[in-house]
C-alpha positions as CSV (number, residue, x, y, z in Angstrom):
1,X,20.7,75.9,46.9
2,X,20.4,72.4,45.1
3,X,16.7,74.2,43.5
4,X,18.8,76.5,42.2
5,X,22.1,74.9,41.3
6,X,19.2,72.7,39.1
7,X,17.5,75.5,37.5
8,X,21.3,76.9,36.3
9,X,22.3,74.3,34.8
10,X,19.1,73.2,33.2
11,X,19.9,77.1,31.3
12,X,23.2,75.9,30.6
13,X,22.3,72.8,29.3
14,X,19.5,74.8,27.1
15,X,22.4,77.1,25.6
16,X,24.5,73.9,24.5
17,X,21.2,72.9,23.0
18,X,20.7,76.1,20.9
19,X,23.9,76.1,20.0
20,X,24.5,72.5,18.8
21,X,20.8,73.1,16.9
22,X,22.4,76.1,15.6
23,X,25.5,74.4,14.4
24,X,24.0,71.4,12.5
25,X,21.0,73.7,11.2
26,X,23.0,76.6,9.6
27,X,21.8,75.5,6.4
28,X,18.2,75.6,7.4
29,X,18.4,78.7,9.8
30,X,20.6,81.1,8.5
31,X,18.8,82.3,5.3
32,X,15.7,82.4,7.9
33,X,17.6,84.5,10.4
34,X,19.1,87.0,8.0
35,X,15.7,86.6,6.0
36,X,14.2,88.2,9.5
37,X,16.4,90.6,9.7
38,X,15.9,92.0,6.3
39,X,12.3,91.9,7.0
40,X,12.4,93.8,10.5
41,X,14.3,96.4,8.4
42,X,11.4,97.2,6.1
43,X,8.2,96.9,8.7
44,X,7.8,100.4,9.5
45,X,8.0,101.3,5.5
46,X,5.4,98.4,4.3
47,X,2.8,99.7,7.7
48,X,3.0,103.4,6.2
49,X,2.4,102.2,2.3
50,X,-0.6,99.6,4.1
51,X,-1.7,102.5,5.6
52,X,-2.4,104.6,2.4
53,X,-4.3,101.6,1.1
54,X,-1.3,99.4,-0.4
55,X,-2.4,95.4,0.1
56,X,0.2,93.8,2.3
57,X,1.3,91.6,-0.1
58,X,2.3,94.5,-2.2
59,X,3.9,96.5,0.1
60,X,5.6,93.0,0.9
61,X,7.0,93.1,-3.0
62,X,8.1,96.2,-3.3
63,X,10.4,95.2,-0.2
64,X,11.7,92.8,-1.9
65,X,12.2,94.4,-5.3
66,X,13.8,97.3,-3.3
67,X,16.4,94.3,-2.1
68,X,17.0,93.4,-5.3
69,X,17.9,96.8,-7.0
70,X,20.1,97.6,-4.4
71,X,22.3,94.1,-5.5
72,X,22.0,95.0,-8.8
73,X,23.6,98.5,-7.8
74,X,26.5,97.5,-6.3
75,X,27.0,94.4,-8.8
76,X,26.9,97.3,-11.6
77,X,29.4,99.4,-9.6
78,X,31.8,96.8,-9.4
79,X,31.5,95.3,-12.6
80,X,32.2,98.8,-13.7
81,X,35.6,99.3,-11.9
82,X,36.7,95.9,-12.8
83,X,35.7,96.6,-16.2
84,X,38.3,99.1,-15.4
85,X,41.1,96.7,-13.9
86,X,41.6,94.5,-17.1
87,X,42.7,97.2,-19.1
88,X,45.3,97.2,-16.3
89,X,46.2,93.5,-16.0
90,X,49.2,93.9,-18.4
91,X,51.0,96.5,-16.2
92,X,49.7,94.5,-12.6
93,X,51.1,91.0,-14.3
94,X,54.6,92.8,-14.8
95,X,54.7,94.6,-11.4
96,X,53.6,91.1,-9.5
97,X,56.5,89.5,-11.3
98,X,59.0,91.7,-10.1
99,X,57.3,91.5,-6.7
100,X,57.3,87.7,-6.9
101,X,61.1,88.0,-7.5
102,X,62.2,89.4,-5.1
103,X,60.9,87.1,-2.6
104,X,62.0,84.2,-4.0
105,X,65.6,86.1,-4.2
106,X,65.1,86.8,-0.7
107,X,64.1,83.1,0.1
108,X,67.0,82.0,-2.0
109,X,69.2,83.9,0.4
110,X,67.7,83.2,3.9
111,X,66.5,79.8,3.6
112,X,69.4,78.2,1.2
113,X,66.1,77.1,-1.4
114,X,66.8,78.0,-5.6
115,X,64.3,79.0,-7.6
116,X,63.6,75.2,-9.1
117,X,63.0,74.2,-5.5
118,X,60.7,77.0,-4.7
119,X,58.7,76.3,-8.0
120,X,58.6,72.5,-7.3
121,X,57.2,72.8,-4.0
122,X,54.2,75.7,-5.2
123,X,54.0,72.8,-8.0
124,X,53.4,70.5,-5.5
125,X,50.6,72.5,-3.5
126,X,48.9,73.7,-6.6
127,X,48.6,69.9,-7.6
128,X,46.9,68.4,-4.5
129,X,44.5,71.5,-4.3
130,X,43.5,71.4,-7.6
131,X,41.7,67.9,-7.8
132,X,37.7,69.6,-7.2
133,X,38.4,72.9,-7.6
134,X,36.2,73.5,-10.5
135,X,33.2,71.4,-9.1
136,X,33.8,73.1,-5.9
137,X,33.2,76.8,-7.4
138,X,30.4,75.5,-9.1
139,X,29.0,73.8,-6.4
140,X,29.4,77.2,-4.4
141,X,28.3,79.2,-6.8
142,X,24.6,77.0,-7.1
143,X,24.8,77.1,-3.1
144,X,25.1,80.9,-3.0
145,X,22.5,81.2,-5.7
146,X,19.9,79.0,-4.1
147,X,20.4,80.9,-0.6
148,X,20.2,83.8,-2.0
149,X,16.6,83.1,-3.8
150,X,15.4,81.4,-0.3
151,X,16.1,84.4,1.9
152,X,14.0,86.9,-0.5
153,X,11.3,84.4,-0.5
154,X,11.9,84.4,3.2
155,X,11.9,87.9,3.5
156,X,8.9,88.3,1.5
157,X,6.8,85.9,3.5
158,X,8.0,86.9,6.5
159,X,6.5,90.3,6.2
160,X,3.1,89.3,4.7
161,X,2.6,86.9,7.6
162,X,4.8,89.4,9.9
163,X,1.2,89.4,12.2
164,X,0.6,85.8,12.1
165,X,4.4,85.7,13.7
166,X,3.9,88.0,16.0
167,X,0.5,87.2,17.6
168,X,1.9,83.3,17.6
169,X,4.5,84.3,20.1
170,X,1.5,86.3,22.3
171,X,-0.6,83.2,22.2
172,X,2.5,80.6,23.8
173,X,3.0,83.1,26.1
174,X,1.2,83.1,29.7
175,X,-1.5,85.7,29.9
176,X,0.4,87.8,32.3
177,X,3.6,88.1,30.5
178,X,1.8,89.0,26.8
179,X,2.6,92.5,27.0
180,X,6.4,92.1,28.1
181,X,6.2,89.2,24.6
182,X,4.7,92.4,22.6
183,X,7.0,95.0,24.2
184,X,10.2,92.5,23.4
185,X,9.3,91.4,19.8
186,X,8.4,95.6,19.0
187,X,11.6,96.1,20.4
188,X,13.6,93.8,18.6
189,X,12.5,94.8,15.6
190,X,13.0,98.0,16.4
191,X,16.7,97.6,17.1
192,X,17.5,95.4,14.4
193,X,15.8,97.8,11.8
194,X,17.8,100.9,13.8
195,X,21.0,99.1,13.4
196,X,20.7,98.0,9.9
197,X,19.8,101.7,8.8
198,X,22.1,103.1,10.2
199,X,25.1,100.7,9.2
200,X,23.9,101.7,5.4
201,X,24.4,105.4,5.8
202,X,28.1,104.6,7.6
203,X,28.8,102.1,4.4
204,X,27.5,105.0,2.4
205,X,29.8,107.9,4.2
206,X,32.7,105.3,4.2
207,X,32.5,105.0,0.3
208,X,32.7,109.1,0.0
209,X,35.1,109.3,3.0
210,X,37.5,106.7,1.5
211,X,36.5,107.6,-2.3
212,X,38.2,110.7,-1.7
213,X,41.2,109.9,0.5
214,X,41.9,107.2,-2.2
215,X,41.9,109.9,-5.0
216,X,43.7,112.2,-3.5
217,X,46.4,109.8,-2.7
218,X,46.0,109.1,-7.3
219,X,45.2,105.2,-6.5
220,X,44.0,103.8,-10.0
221,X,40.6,102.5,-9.2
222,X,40.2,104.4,-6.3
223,X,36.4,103.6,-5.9
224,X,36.8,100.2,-6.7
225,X,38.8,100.1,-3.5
226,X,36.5,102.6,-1.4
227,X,33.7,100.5,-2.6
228,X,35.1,97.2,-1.1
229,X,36.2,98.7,2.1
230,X,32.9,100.0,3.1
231,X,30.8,96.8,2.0
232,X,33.1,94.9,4.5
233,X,32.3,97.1,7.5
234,X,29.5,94.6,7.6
235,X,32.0,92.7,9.2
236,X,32.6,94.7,12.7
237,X,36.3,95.2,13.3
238,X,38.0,92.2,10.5
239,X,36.3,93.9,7.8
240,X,38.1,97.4,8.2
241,X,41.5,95.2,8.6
242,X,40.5,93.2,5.5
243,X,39.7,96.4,3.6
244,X,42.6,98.1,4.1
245,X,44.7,94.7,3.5
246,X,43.2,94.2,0.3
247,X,43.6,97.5,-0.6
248,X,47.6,98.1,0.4
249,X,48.0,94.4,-1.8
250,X,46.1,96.2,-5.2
251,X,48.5,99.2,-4.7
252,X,51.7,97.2,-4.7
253,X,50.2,95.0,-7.5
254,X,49.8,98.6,-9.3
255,X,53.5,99.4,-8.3
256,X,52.3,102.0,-5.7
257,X,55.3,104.0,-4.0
258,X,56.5,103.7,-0.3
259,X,54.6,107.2,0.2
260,X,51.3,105.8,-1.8
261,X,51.4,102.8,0.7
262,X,51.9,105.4,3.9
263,X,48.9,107.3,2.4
264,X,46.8,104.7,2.4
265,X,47.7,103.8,6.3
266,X,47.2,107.1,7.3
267,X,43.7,107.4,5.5
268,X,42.8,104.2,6.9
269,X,43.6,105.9,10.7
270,X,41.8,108.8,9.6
271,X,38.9,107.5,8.2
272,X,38.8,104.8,11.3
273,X,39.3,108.0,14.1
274,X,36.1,109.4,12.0
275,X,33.9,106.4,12.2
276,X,34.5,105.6,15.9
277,X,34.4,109.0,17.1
278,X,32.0,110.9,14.8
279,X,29.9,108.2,12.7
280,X,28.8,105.6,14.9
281,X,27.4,107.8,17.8
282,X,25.7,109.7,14.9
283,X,24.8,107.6,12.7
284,X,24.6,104.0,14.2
285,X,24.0,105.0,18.2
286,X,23.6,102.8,20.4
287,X,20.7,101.1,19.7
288,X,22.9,97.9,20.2
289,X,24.5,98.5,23.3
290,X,26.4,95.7,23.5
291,X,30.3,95.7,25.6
292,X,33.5,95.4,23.6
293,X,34.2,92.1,25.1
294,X,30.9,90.5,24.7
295,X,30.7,92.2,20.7
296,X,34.0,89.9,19.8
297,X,32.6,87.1,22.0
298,X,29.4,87.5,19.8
299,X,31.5,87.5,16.3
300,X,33.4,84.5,17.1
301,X,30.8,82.8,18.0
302,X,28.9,83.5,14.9
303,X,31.7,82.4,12.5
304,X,32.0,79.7,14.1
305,X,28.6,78.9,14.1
306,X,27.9,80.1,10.8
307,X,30.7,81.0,9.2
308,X,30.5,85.1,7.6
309,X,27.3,85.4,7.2
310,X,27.1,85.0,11.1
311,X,29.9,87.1,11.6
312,X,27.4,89.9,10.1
313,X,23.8,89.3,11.6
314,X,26.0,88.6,15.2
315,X,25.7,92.4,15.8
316,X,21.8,92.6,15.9
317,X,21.0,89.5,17.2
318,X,23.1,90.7,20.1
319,X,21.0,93.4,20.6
320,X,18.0,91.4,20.2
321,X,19.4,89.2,22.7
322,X,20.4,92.3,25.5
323,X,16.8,93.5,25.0
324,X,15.2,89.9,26.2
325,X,17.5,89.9,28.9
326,X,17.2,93.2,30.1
327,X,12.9,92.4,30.2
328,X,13.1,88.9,31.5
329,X,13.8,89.6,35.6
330,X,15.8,86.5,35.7
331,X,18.2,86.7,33.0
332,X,18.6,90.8,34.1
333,X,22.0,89.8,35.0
334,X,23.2,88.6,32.1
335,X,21.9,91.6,30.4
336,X,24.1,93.8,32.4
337,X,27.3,91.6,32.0
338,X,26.9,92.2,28.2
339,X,25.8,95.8,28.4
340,X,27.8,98.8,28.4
341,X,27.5,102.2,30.2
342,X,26.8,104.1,26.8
């Protein structure tokens, strides 16, 4: 009994230990980790262009340039809609004023506070807000910049040396458990690379899927909107909530109707009942076969960890982590608490 009351909590005191290295190291690890990721997602490609002859660092490249044109698509399509959006900043300015007047009418009424009062008080906030706000932006901007350069470096060494990796984690491993190490890191990068395809064909069906709800419904800048909805199904269940949030807001900025506004609810329900019932057992599976519970466990966790960029590799590191338990006989249960019956 005291053996193993021992051996539990020296588990539990190794979690807090991963997770307080976690905290403290998310500048160091999180580029890595998503760095990893993006790598697992192009191994199978870079072995079959290797296996016509292609040097690895090449086939290491093109991953990476592959990566990089895909950015530079969907900073082209967005430039391109909001390219489309300033010629409509004139009308949006007008119908935000009038929007913006009725609820400090409406405040004026309920809460006994005049427009001077209201004004004085945003006054107020604006003023101690604005004290760093210019260094901060720049200062996020360089940060976003310099993670961004690290992880395709990352990503790019990770799969020219993806062997040296691999056969390090063999060689700590005991002789009799090297084949379980292979069969777990295979497998892990097999689910990770599953999940990650198939969450870009979704994002892709969600762009047509909402593209043409949006259209239908005559939203000006229709894609612009489908666009930004489907990129934020990286985030599992906020990002459809955000979407559609951000999406109602640019249609009463653009002096939408009542009905435009229903539309867009009842597309959103639609387009939701799709994914859930249709897209993600065809397209996604369940390669990460992870419980409800345990998924919004995971997500939390991450952002608090790591903040969004967590929030979207928590998903496949969750799998990665069902997949050691499910091998490792003593953590079996653990895999089973966090599984589903999928």
């Amino acid at each position: 009994m005291t053996k193993s009351l021992s051996k539990e909590l020296q588990i539990g005191l190794l979690i807090v230990l991963i997770l307080v290295i976690l905290y403290f190291g998310k500048g160091i690890l999180a580029p890595l980790v998503i760095s990893a990721i993006l790598a697992m997602l192009f191994v199978n490609p870079a072995r079959k262009l290797e296996a016509k002859g292609l040097p690895r660092w090449a086939s290491a490249l093109i991953a990476v340039c592959l990566i990089l044109l895909l950015f530079a698509g969907l900073g082209f399509l967005l430039n391109w809609q909001l390219q489309s959006f300033s010629e409509q900043l004139g009308d949006m300015k007008n119908n935000l004023n009038q929007t913006v007047s009725k609820i400090q009418s409406w405040i004026q009424d309920k809460l006994n506070l005049d427009r001077s009062q209201q004004k004085a008080i945003v006054n107020e906030q604006m003023k101690s807000g604005t004290g760093d706000t210019g260094l901060s932006l720049a200062s996020a901007f360089f940060g976003i910049l310099i993670n961004f350069i690290l992880i395709m470096v990352y990503t790019y060494l990770i799969l020219f040396h993806r062997t040296r990796l691999k056969n390090y984690l063999i060689k700590i491993t005991k002789s009799e458990h090297r084949d379980r190490t292979r069969d777990i890191v295979d497998s892990a990068s097999t689910v990770a690379a599953s999940y990650m395809t198939g969450l870009a064909k979704m994002i892709l069906t969600l762009w047509v899927l909402y593209g043409i709800g949006f259209t239908v419904l005559g939203i000006e800048n229709a894609l612009f909107f489908a666009i930004i909805c489907g990129l934020l199904e990286l985030v599992p269940f906020i990002g459809n909530l955000t979407g559609t949030t951000l999406t109602l807001l640019g249609v009463m900025a653009q002096g939408g109707s009542i009905n435009i506004i229903i539309g867009v609810l009842v597309v959103y329900a639609l387009v939701q009942f799709i994914q859930t019932y249709l897209l993600e057992p065809l397209i996604v599976g369940n390669q990460v076969n992870i419980n409800p519970l345990f998924t919004i466990f995971f997500l939390v966790l991450a952002e608090f960890l790591w903040g969004i960029p967590g929030m979207i590799v928590a998903i496949p590191i969750a799998g990665m982590i069902k997949i050691l338990c499910d091998r490792i006989p003593s953590l079996q249960a653990f895999g089973y608490l966090i599984g589903s019956d999928k």
